[in-house]
LUMKOL-158044 format. One record per atom (N, C-alpha, C): x negated, y negated, z negated; residue in three letters. Coordinates in steps of 0.02 Angstrom, whole numbers, plus 50000, padded with zeros to 5 digits. Last residue first. Layout:
REM LUMKOL-158044
XYZala
...
***
This chain:
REM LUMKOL-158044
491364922248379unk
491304928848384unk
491004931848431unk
490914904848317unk
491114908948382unk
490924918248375unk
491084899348149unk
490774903148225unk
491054906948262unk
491744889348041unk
491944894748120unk
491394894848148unk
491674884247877unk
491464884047956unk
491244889247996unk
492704871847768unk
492704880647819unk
492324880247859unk
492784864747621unk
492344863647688unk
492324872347693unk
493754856747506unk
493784860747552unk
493384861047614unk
494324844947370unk
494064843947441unk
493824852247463unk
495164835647248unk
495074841947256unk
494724842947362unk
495484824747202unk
495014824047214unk
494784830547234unk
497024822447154unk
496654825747112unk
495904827547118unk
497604826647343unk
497664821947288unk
497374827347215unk
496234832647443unk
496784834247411unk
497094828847374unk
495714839147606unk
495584835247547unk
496384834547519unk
494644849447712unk
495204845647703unk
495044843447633unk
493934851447867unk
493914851447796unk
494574848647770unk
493004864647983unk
493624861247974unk
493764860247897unk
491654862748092unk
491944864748041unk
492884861948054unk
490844876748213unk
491524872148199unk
491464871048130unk
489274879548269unk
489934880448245unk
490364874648229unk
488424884948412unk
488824881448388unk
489294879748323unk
487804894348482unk
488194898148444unk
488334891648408unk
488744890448634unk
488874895248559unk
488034895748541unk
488914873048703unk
488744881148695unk
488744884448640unk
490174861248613unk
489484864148644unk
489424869948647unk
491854861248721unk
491454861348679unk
490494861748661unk
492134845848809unk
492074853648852unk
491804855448763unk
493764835948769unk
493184836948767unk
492804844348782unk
495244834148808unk
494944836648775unk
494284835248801unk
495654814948827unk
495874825148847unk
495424826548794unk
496064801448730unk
496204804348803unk
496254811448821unk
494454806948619unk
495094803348634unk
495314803048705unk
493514813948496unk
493784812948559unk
494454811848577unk
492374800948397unk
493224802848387unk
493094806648491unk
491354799748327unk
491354800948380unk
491894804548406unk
491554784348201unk
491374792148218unk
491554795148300unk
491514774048101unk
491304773648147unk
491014783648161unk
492574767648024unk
492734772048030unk
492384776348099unk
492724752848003unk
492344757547953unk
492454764547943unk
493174748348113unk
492334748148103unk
492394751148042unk
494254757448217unk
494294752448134unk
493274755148150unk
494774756748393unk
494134755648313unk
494384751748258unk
496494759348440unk
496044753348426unk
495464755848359unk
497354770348432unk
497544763848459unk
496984759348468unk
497714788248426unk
497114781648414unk
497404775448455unk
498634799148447unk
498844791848409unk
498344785748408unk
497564812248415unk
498104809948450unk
498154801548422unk
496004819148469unk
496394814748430unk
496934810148409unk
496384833848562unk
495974826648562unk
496314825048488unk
495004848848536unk
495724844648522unk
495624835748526unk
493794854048640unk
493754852348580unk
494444848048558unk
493474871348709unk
493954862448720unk
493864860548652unk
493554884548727unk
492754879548727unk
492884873048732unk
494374891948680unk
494534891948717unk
493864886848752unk
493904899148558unk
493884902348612unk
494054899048663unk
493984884848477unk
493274888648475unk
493204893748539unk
495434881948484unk
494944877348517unk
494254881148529unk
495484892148387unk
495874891548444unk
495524888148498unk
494974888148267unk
494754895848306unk
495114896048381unk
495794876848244unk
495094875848262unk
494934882748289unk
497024880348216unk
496764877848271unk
496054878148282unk
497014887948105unk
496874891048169unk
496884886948224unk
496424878248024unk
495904882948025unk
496194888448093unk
497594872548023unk
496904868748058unk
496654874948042unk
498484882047945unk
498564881348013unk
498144877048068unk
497834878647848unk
497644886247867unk
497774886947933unk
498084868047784unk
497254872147803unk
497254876047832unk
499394866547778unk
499124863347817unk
498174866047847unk
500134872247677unk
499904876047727unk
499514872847792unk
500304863447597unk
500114868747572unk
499684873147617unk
500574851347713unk
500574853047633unk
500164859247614unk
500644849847837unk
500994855747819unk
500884857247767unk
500734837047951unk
500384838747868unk
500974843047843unk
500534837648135unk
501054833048063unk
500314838148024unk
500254840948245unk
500774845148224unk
500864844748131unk
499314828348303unk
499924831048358unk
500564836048311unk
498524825548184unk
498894822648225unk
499264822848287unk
498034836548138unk
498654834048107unk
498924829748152unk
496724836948208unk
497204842248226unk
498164838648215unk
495674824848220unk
496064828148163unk
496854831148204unk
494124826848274unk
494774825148293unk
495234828048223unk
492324821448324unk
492884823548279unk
493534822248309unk
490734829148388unk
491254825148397unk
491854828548338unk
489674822048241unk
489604829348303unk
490344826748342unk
488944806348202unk
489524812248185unk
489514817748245unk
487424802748172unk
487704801248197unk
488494806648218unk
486354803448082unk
486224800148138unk
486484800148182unk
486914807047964unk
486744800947957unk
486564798148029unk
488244816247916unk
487694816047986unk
487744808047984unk
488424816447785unk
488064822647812unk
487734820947866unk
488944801347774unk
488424806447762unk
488174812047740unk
489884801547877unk
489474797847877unk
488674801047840unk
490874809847827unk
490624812047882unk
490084807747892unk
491144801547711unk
490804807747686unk
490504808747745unk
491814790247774unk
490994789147738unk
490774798547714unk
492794795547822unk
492154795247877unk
491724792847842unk
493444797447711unk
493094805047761unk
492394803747807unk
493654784747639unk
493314789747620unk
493114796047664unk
494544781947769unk
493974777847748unk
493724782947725unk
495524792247764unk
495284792147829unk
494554786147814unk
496224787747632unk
495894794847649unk
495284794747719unk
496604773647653unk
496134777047627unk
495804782847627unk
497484777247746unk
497184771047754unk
496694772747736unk
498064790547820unk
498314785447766unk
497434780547774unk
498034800947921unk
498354794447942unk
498414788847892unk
497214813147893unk
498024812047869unk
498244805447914unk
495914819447890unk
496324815147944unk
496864815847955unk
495174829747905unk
495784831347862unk
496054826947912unk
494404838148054unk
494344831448015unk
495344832147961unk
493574847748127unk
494204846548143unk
494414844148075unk
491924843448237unk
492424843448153unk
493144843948160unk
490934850348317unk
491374850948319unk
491634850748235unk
489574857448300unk
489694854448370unk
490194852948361unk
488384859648186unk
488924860348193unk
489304855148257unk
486814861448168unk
487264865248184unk
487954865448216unk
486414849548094unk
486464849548172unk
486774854548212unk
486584852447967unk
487074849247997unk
487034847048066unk
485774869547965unk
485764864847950unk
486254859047965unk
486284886747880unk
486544881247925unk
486064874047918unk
486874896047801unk
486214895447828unk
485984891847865unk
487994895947740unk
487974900347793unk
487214902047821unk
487844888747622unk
488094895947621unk
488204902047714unk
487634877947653unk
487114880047633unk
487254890247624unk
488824872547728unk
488164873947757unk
487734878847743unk
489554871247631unk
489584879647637unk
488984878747725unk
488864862647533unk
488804870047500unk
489004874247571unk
488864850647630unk
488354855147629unk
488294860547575unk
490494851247621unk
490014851747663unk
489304855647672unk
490594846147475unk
490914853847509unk
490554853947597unk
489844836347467unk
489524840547456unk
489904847347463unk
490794825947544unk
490224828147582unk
489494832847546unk
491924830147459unk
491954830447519unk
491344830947562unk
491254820347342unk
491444825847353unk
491624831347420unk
491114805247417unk
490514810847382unk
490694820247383unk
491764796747484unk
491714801247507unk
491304807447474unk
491644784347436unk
491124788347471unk
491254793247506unk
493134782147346unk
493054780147399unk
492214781047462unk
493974798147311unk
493104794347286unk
493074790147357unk
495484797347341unk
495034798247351unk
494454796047326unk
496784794647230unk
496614790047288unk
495914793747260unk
497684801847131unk
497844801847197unk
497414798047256unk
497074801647009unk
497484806047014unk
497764806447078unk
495274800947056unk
495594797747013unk
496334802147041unk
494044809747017unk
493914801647017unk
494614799047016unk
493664823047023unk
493894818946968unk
493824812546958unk
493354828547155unk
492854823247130unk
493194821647043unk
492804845447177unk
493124841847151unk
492744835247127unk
492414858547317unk
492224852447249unk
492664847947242unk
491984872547405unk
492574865547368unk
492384863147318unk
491574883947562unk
491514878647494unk
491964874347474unk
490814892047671unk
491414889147626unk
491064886047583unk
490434898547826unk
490364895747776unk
490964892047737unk
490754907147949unk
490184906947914unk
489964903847860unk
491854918547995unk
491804913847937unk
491284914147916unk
491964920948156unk
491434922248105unk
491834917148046unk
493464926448267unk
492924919848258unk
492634923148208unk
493854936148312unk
494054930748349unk
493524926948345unk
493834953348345unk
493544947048300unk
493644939548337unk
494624967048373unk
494074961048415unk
494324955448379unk
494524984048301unk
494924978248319unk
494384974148367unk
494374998548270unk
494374996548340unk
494724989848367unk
494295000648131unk
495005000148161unk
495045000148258unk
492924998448126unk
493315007048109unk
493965006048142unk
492884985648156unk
492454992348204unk
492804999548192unk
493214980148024unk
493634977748117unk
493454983948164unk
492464985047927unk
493184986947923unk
493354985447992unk
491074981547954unk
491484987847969unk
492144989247972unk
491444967847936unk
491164969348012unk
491394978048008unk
492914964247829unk
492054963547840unk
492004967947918unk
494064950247866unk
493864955147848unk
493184957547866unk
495614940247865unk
494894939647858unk
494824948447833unk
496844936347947unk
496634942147934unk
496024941947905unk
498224924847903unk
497474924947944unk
497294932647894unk
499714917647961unk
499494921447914unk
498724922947953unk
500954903747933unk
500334904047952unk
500044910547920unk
501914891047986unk
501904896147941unk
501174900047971unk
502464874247945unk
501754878747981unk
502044884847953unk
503024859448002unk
503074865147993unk
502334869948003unk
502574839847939unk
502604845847993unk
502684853147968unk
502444825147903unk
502434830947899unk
502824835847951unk
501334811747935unk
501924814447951unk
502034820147932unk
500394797647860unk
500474804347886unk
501324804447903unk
499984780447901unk
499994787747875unk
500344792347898unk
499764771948005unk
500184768847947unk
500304775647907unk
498324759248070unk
498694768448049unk
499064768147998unk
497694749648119unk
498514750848152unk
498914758048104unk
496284759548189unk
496584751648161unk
497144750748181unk
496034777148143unk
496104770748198unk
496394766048162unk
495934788948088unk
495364782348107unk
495604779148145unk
497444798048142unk
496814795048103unk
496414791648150unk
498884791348162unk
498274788448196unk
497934789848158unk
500444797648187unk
499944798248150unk
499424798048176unk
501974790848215unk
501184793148236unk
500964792848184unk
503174782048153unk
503074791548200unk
502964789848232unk
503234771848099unk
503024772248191unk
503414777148194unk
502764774147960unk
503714770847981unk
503834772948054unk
502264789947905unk
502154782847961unk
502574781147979unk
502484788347718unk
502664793647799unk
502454787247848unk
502154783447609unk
501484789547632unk
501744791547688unk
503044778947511unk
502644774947592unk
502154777547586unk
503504784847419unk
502874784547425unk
502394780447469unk
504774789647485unk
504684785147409unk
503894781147411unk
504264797847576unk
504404792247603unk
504494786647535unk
503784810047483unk
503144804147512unk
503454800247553unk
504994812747417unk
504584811147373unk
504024807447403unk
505834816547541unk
506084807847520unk
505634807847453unk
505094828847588unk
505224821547629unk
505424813747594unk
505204835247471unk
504724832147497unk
504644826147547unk
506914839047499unk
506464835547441unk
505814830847452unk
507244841647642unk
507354832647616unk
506954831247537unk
505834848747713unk
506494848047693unk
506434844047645unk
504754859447828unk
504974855047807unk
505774852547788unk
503854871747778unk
504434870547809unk
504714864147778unk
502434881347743unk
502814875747737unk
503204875447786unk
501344893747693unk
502024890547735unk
502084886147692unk
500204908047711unk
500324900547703unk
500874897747746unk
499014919947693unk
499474917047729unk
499714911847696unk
497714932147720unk
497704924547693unk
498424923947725unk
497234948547660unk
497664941747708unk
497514937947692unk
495644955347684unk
496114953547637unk
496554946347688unk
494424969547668unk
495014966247704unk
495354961247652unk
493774975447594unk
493734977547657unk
494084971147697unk
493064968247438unk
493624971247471unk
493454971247560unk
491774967947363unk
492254972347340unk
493044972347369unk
490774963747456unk
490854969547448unk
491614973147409unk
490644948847468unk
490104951747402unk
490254959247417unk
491414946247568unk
490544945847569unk
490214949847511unk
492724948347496unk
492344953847570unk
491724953347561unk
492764939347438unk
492864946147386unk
492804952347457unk
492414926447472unk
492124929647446unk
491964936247431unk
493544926447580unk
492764925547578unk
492384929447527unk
494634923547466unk
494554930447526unk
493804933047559unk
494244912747406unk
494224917747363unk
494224922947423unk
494414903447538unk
493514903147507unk
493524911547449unk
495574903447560unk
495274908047609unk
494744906247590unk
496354896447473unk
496284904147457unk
495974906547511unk
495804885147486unk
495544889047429unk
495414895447417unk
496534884847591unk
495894884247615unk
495574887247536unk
497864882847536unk
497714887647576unk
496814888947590unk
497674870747452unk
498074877547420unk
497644882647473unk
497244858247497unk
496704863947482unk
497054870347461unk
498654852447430unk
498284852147514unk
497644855947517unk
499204854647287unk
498864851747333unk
498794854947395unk
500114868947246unk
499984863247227unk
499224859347256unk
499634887447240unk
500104882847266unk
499784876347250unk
499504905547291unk
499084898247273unk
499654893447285unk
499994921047213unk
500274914447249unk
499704909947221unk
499664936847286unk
499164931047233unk
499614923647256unk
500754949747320unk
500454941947340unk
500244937647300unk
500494965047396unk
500394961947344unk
500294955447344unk
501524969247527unk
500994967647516unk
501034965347443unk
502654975847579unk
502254981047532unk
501674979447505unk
503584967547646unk
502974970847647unk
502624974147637unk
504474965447564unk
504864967047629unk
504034969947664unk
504084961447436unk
504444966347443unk
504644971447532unk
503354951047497unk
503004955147467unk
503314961547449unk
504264942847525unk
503644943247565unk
503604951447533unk
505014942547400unk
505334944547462unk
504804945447504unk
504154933447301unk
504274940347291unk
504584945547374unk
503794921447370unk
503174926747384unk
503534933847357unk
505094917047344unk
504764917747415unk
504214922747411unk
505374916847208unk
505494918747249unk
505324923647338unk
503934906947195unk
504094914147172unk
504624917947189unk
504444893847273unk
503764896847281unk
503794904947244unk
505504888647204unk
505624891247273unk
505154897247269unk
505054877647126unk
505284884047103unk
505594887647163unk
503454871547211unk
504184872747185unk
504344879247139unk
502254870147288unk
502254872147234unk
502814869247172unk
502114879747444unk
502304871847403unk
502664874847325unk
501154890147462unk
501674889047460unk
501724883647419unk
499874903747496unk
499764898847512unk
500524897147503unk
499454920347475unk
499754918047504unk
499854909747457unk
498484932047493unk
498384927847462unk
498934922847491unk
498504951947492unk
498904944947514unk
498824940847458unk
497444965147498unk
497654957347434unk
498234954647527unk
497094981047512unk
497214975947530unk
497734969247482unk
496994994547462unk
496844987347426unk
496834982147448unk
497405003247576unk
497765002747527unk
497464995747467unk
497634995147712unk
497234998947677unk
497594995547614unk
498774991947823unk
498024997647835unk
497734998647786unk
500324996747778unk
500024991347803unk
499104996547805unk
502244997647775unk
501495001947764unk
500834997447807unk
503264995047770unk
503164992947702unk
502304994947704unk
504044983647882unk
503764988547891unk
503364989047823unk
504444970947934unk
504784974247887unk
504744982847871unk
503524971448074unk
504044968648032unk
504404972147989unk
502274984448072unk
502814981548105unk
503424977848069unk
501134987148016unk
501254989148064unk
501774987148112unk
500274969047965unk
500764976947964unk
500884981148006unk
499394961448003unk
499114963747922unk
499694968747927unk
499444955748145unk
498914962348109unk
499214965048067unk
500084944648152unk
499134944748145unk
498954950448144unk
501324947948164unk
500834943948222unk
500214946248220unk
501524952348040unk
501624956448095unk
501204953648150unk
501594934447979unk
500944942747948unk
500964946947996unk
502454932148054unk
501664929048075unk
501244934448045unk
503624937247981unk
503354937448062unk
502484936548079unk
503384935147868unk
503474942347892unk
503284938947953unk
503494919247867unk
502974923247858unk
502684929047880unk
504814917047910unk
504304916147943unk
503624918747939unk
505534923447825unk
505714925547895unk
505064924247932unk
505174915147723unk
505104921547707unk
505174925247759unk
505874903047769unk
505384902347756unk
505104910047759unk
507074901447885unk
507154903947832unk
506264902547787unk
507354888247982unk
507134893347985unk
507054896347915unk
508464877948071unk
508224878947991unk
508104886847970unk
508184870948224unk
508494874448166unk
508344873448124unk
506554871748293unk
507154872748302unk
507584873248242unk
505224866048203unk
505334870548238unk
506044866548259unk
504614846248174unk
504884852448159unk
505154858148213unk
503594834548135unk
503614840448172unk
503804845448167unk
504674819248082unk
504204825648085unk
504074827048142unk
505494804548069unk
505004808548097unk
504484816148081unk
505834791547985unk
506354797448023unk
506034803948058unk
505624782347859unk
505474784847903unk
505974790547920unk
506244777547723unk
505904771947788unk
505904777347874unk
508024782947722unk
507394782747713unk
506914779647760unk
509244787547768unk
509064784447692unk
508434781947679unk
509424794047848unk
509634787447869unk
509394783747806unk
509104809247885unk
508594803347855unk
508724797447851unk
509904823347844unk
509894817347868unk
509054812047832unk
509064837847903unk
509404833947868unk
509424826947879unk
508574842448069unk
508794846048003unk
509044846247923unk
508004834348121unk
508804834648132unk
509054840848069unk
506964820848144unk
507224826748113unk
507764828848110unk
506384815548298unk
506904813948239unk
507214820448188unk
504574821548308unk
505214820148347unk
505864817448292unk
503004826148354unk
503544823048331unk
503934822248357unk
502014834448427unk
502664837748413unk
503114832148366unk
500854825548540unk
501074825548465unk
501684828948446unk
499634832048629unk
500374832048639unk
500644830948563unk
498534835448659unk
498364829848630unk
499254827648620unk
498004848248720unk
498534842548751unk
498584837148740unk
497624853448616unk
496964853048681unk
497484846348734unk
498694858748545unk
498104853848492unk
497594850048561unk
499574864448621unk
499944858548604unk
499184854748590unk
498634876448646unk
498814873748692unk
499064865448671unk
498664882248527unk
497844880948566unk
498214875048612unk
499854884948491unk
499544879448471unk
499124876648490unk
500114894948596unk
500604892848595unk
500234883548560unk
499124903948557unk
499164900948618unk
499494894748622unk
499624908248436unk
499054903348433unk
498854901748507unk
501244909948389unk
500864911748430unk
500294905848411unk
502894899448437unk
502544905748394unk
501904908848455unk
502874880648422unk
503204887748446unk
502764893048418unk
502714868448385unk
502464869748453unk
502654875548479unk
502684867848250unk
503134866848299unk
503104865848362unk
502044886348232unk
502334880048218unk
502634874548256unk
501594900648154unk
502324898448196unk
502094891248169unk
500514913448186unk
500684906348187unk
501354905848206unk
498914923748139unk
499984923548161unk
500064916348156unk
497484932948186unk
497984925148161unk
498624927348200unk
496094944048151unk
496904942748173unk
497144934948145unk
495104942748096unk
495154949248136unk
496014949048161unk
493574935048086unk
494244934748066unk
494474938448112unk
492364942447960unk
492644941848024unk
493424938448011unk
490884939447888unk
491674940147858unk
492074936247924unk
489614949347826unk
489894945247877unk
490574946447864unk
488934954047650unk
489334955847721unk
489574949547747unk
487334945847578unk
487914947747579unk
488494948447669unk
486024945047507unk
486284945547557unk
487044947247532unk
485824931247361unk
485924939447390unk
486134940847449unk
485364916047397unk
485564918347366unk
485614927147378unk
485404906047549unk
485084905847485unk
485694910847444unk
484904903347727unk
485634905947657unk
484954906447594unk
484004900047810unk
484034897247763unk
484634897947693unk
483994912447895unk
483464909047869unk
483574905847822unk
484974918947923unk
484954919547866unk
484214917147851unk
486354915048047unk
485704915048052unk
485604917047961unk
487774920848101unk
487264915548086unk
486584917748060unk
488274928948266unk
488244928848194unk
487734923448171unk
***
């Protein structure tokens, strides 16, 4: 657990994570991802699930098929915990929240109604930007730490399909290659990818009464907004490196603390400038090692936080740090302690992880994992 020398503000409850569900394209399960993210194994491949002949690019990371979205969820929620059993309406406590995480369509209500019917769960929909999910696991945070809930889901999907696909190939936002190189010289941006994703956060009594085992600590959160401009990052990095030290400051943390970044690190030109000047300064004397997850299992939009947030708990038990897939060559203004080739051994516990992300609208996200 962390330390409370330096937290500032009322004590407040430890906020366990007490279950993860995963489907992505690496397959179902957080073994299943621990494994693809420590491999350095990129899941791209030619999408076959609609045509792309139309478009610059041809490339995701997608499951098998064309998986239902609402299929996927139920499952991963059953995975983690949060039911007794697929399509099962009775779940452990009666106030329990589902915060659920969804590209922000007319799809999106639908979807959370069927979740939620076939569950019995109640679902807060977050949608619109890349912080969707990570937002909603700073409100879950909260509403355990302060006391007024025991428990609460977090879940989150994306599935990839031809809308989105031909709105960021319009965009020359997809990598013509299929790769996605953060920080590296040569990077032609992101790829998208499948996630479905559900996480258990909950306080230390609630896991003990149940007789559960805690994977990882949520020791810190935070998000800030830069309002700098409708799609291209504060080129500093400013925002981003004060979601940092809020949820430093919220755990008790100084930035030597942290052994391990699992970096937004989209692949676009700019984003990946602005990160490593934020990563730049928090650690002025020099970055903890980094890798951006995205680059073996794509940008899951909505759900992209949540499914780095289980990689990174993934990497955390297993003591490997993910490599960085795609690097080709130093960009000098991207000077960070990328691991590249295998994994890296992690540092001893109590160590922590972060993992951040960033949004179009200047919207930014800082999570950080301790080891359980």
């Amino acid at each position: 657990m962390t330390s409370t020398a330096l937290r500032s503000g009322p004590p407040r409850r430890t906020v366990l994570v007490g279950g993860i569900g995963v489907r992505s394209a690496f397959g179902a399960g957080l073994a299943v991802l621990t494994d693809g993210v420590l491999a350095g194994r990129p899941a791209f491949a030619p999408v076959e699930r609609f045509g792309t002949a139309r478009y610059r690019a041809d490339r995701a990371a997608t499951g098998p098929g064309s998986p239902r979205l609402a299929d996927q969820l139920v499952a991963v929620l059953a995975e983690a915990g949060a039911l007794s059993a697929p399509d099962d309406h009775r779940h452990p406590y009666a106030d329990e929240e589902l915060l659920l995480a969804l590209h922000g369509d007319r799809r999106a209500g639908p979807v959370a109604a069927e979740v939620g019917g076939r569950t019995g769960l109640h679902p807060r929909v977050y949608t619109g930007a890349c912080v969707a999910a990570s937002s909603a696991v700073a409100d879950a945070a909260a509403l355990i730490a302060s006391g007024r809930r025991e428990r609460v889901v977090v879940a989150a999907g994306y599935l990839v399909e031809p809308d989105t696909f031909a709105v960021f190939d319009a965009g020359r936002a997809l990598a013509r290659d299929g790769a996605v190189r953060p920080f590296s010289l040569g990077r032609q941006g992101m790829l998208l990818g499948d996630a479905a994703v559900a996480v258990v956060l909950e306080s230390e009594p609630a896991l003990r009464r149940r007789g559960g085992t805690a994977l990882a600590e949520l020791a810190g959160w935070a998000r800030t907004g830069d309002a700098f401009h409708v799609c291209r990052p504060h080129p500093d990095g400013t925002g981003l490196a004060r979601a940092v030290h809020g949820a430093l400051a919220r755990a008790g943390a100084a930035p030597a603390a942290i052994g391990y970044v699992n970096a937004n690190g989209a692949g676009s030109t700019l984003g990946d400038l602005a990160e490593a000047a934020a990563l730049r300064g928090v650690f002025p004397a020099g970055t903890p090692p980094v890798s951006s997850t995205k680059s073996v299992h794509g940008h899951a939009l909505e759900a992209s936080a949540l499914l780095e947030l289980a990689a990174t708990v993934g990497a955390l038990r297993a003591g490997a740090l993910p490599v960085n897939a795609g690097w080709q060559a130093p960009d000098p203004d991207c000077p960070l302690d990328l691991v590249l080739d295998r994994p890296r051994p992690a540092a001893p516990a109590p160590a922590l992880a972060l993992t951040v992300n960033a949004a179009f609208g200047g919207a930014n996200t800082a999570l950080l994992l301790a080891p359980a």
